[in-house]
N, C-alpha and C positions, 0 to 999 in steps of 0.2 A: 841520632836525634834524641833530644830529654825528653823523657818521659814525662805526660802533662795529664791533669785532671781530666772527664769529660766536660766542656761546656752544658750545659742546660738547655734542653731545646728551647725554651722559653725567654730565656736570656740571649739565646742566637738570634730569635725570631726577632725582639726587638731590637736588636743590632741593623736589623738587613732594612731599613725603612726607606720607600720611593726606589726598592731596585726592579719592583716588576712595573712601572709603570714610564719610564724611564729608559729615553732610545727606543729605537729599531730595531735593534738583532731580536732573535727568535729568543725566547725566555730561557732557555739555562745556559745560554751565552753570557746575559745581561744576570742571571742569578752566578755562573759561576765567577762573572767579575766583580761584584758585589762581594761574593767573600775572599778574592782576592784582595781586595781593599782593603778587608777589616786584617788580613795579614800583614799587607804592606803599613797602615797606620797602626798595629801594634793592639785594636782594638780588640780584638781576640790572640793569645798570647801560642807566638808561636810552639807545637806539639802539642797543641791542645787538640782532644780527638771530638770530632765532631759529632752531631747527632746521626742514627741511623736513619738512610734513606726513606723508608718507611715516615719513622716520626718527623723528620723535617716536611716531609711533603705533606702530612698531615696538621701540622701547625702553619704551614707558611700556604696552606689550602689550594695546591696545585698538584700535578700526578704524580704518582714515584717515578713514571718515568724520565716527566722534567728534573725531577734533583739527581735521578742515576748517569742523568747526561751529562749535567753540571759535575759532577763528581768526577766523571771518566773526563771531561775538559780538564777540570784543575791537574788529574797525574797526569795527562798528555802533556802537560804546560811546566810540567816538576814543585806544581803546591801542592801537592795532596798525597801521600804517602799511605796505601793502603795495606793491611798484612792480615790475614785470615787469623781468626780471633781475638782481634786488637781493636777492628776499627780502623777509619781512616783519621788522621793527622794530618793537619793543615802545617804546613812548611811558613817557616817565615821568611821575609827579604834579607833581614838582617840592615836593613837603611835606618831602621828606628831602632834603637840600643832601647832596651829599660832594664832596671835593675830587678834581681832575682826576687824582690817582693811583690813588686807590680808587673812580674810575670805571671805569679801565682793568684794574684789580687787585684789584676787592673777591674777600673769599671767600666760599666753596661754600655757606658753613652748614657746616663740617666734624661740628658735635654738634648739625647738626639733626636726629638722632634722639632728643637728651633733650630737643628741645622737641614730639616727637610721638610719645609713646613712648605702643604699643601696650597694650591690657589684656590682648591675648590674647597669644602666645607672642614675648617679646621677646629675641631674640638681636642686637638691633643696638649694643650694649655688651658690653664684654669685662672691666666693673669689676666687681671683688668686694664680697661681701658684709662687716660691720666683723666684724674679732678681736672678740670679748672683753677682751683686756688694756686697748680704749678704752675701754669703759665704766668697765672695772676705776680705770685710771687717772685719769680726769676726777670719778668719784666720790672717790678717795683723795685729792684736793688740798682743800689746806685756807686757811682765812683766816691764817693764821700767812705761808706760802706767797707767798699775792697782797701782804702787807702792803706789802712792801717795794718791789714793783711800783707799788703806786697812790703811794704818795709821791711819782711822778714822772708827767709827762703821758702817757705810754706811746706817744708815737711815735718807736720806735727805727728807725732809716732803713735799717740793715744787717740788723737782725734781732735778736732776743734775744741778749745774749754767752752765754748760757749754750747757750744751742741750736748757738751758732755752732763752742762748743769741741766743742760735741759732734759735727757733723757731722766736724770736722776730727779729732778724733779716731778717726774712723770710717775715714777716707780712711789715718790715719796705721796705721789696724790693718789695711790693705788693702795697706799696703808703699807710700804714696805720699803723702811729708811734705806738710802743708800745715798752714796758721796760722789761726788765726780770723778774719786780715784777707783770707783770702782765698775767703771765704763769705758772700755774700749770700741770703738767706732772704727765698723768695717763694710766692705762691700758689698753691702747686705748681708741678709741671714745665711744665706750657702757658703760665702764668704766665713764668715762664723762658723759654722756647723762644721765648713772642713778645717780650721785653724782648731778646735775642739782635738778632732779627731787626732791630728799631728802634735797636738801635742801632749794628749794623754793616751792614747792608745796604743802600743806597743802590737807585732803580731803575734801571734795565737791570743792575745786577750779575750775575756767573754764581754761580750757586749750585750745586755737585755734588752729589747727592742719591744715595740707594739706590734702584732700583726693581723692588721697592714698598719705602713707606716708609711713617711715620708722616702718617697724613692731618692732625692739627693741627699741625702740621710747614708741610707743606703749603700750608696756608692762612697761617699765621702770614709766610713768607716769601714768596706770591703778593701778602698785602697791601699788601708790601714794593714790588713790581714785580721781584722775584727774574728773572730769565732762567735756570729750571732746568735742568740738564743729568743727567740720571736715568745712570746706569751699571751695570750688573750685571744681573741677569735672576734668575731663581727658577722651579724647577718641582718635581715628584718626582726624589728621586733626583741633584740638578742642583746638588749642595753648599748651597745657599738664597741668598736673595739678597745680592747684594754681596760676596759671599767671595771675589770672584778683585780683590785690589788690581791687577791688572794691567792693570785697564779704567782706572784711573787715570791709570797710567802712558804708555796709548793717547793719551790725551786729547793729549798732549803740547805742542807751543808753540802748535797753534790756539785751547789755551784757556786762560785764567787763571783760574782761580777768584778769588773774592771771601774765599770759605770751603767748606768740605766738611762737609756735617752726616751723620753716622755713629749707627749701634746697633750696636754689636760685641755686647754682651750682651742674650739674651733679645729678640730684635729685636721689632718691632711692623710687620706684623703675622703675618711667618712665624715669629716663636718659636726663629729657629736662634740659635745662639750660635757666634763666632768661635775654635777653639782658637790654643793657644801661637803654631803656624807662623803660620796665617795674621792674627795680632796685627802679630808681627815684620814681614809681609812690609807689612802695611797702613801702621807705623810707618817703616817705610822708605819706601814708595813719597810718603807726608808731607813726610817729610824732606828727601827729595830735592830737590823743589821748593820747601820753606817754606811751606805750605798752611797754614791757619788751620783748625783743625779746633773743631766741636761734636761732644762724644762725649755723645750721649743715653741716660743708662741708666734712665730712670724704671724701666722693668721688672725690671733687671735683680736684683734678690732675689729676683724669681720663679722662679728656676731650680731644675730637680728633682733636678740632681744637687749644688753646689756645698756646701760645709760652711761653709766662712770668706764673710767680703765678697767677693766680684767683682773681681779686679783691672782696672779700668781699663785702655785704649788709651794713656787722657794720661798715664800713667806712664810709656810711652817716648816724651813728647813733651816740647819745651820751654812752660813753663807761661805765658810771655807767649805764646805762639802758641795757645793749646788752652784750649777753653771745657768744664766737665763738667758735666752736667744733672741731678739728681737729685731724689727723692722719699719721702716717708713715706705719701703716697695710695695707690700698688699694693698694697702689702705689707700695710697696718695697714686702710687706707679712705678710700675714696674722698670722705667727707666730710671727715675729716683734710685740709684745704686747703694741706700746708706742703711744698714744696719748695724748691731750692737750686741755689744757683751755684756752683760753683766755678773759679777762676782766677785771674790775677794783680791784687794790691790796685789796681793802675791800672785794669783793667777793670774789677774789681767796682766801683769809684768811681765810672766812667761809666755802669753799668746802675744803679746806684743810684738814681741821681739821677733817671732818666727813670721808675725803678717810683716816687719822691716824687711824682710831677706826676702818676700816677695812682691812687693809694691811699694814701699818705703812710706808710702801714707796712700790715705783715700783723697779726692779730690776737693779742696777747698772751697771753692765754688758751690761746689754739689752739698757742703756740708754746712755753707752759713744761708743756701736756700732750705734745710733740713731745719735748721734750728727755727728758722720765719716759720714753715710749716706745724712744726711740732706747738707752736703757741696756739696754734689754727688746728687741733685736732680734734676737740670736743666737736668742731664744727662738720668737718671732715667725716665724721664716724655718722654722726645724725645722716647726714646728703648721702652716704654712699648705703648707707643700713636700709633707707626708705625705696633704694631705687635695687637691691638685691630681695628687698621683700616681694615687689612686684613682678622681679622677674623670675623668683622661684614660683611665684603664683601661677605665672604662665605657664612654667615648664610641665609644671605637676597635674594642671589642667591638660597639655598639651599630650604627656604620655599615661595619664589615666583614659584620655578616648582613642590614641593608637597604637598603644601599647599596654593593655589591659593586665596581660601576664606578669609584666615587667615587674620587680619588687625592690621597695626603699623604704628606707625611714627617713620622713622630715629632718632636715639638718638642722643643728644651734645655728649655722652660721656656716660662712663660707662663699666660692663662688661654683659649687660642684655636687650633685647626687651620685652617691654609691649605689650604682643600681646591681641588685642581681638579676640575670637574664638567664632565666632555669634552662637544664640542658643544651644549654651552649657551652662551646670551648671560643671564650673574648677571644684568645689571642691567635685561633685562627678568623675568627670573628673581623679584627684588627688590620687582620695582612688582607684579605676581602674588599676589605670598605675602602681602605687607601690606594686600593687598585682603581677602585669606581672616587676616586675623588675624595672619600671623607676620612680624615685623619683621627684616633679615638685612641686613647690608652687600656688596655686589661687591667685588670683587676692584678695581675702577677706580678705586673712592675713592681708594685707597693708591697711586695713581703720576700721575706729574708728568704724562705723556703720555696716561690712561687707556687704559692697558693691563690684562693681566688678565681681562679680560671673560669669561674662563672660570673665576674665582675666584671664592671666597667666604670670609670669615673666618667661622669658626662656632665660636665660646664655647664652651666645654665643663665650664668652672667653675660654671655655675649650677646645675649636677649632671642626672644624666643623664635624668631624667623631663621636665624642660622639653626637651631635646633630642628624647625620642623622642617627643612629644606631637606637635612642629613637624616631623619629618621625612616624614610622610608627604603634609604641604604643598609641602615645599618640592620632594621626591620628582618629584610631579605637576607642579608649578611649573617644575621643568628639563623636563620631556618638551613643556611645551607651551611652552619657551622656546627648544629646541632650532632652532640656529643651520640652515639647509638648507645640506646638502653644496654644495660650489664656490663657496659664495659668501667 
């Protein structure tokens, strides 16, 4: 059997989601077929050596002796290969072939919570509910409209021109000239972020990251074989993360980056936003060096104070060096599948081409209801901005009288609070609460190194009765999750 890294208990833990709660059988039956699964789908790469009984039953918050059970099931069964000072080694089926990169590099499952999403209180998304003006507008389109469309095959490779002028004229009313050549139209920002990945990221590249950061992020550049270098840190109080360009500057000639992927706006998943100074200071510290930067703003029209667009990072950068990422999914909905590239027509050329080989185009439809919405966005931002201010109002109110301990900082924007929950471990915290019903992410997902473990992102946009319904789960969930002093 090849010799394979260990997984990360942390990355295991999120892997295993809805297996203890889920059937009949007695729990390390239902636990040991659970990670039979993640063999047989490839989601854990086979020879990879698992966590020790110990730590698994300590994050996934059930006895050693349920995972030592589950363990002695998987070698009764021939998945689990154990050898005195090795470790045990999960076996694979060998039904799913992957190549020797995405053995070493597959990802976590980053939205494996929308494929086990809870009936009872799910906070493990932070996507909103759709505007109105979708329906409005998908109903107002007419055959007059499509006519001119179907006269042609409709696999536009860039993206619809009209959608394309429009995004660029978006960017252009944001104070930051761009052309329609320099827009490609994708299946939203993930869509984006992994086309980035694929086509600038080679493996062992360094990749600089925030941390925390964007978990499909994350994943989309681990698949790469990314060599992440995380920088900045986040707490209460502690500016949020990534705000000090200076950790950049740190890095100095030990590292090169490949690329730098950024959220100046509306970050994911602490919500801070970058002002004016530390733009500047981020713009320089870039420059300095010639760093290839991704500026991710999927989020950022989620912001509760801005009035106009969001000026952009890549405004003070050079446009052959800087990728910017954007979206119509935050703001309008999540079913809305249309996001964007922007950057120089030589790069958009080359992501092109790689989103052809896997979708041949986004969907037309989906793309001249984008461009009717994108007229409709100053509108859009006012309606959704007024109805996240109240419901952070509630939240805040809501966990300052029952959860007093709890710690945050007020967000710019977003649909989510970074809370710390002192002396807990979230992500046994996590596997707890989705036992009793409430679905929640750790703070761990979101960094390179799974750090955080005293975090939790918690939604606050589904408004605040799913909130207060789940907290006295989760409540409970940290007291018997809590980490023992010294350790």
């Amino acid at each position: 059997m090849k010799g394979m890294a260990k997984i990360p208990t942390a990355r295991l833990s999120r892997l295993l989601t809805g297996w203890s709660s889920e059937g009949a059988a007695p729990l390390p039956r239902r636990l040991a077929d659970a990670l039979r699964e993640l063999a047989e789908r490839a989601d854990v790469a086979p020879g990879s050596t698992l966590p020790s009984q110990r730590e698994l039953a300590g994050v996934l918050g059930v006895s050693r002796s349920t995972v030592t059970a589950a363990y002695s099931l998987l070698e009764a069964e021939g998945w689990l290969e154990s050898r005195r000072g090795s470790g045990s080694r999960l076996r694979g089926s060998g039904a799913l072939e992957q190549s020797a990169d995405e053995e070493r590099h597959g990802g976590e499952g980053r939205l494996a919570s929308f494929d086990a999403r809870t009936s009872g209180a799910d906070l493990s998304s932070g996507a909103l509910d759709g505007l109105g003006a979708v329906a409005d507008t998908v109903g107002a389109l007419t055959g007059a409209e499509l006519a001119p469309l179907l006269r042609a095959d409709g696999y536009l490779t860039h993206g619809l021109p009209e959608l394309r002028e429009g995004i660029a004229a978006y960017y252009r009313g944001a104070g930051l000239p761009t052309e329609p050549e320099q827009i490609l139209v994708t299946a939203g920002s993930q869509q984006a972020v992994w086309l980035v990945a694929q086509a600038l990221v080679d493996p062992g590249d360094t990749v600089v990251v925030e941390n925390p950061t964007y978990r499909g992020a994350l994943e989309a550049l681990r698949s790469r074989g990314a060599r992440l270098v995380p920088i900045g840190g986040d707490g209460p109080g502690a500016g949020g993360a990534g705000s000090d360009a200076g950790a950049l500057r740190r890095l100095g000639a030990k590292v090169r980056p490949r690329l730098v992927y950024l959220q100046p706006s509306v970050h994911n998943p602490t919500g801070r936003s970058l002002d004016g100074a530390a733009l500047r200071e981020w713009a320089s510290a870039l420059g300095e060096r010639e760093l290839f930067t991704v500026e991710d703003t999927a989020c950022a029209e989620l912001g509760l104070a801005h009035d106009g667009a969001p000026v952009p990072l890549s405004a003070r950068l050079p446009v052959t060096s800087t990728i910017t990422v954007g979206t119509l999914s935050k703001l309008f909905w999540g079913g809305l599948r249309v996001g964007w590239v922007r950057s120089s027509p030589h790069i958009v050329a080359r992501l092109a081409k790689i989103k052809t080989s896997v979708d041949l185009s986004c969907s037309v439809v989906d793309q001249l209801v984008a461009s009717r919405l994108l007229a409709g966005l100053p509108r859009a931002r006012t309606a959704r901005r007024a109805v996240l201010r109240e419901q952070l109002a509630g939240a805040e109110k809501l966990l300052r009288s029952r959860a007093p301990h709890w710690e945050w900082d007020r967000p710019a924007g977003g649909p989510a609070l970074w809370v710390r929950v002192p002396g807990t471990d979230t992500e046994a915290l996590a596997q707890l609460a989705r036992r009793r019903g409430v679905a929640v992410v750790p703070g761990s997902a979101f960094s390179a190194v799974d750090g955080f473990r005293d975090r939790l992102r918690l939604p606050y946009a589904h408004g605040v009765d799913l909130l207060e319904r789940a907290l006295p789960t989760l409540l409970d969930c940290a007291e018997r999750s809590r980490v023992p002093t010294g350790s």
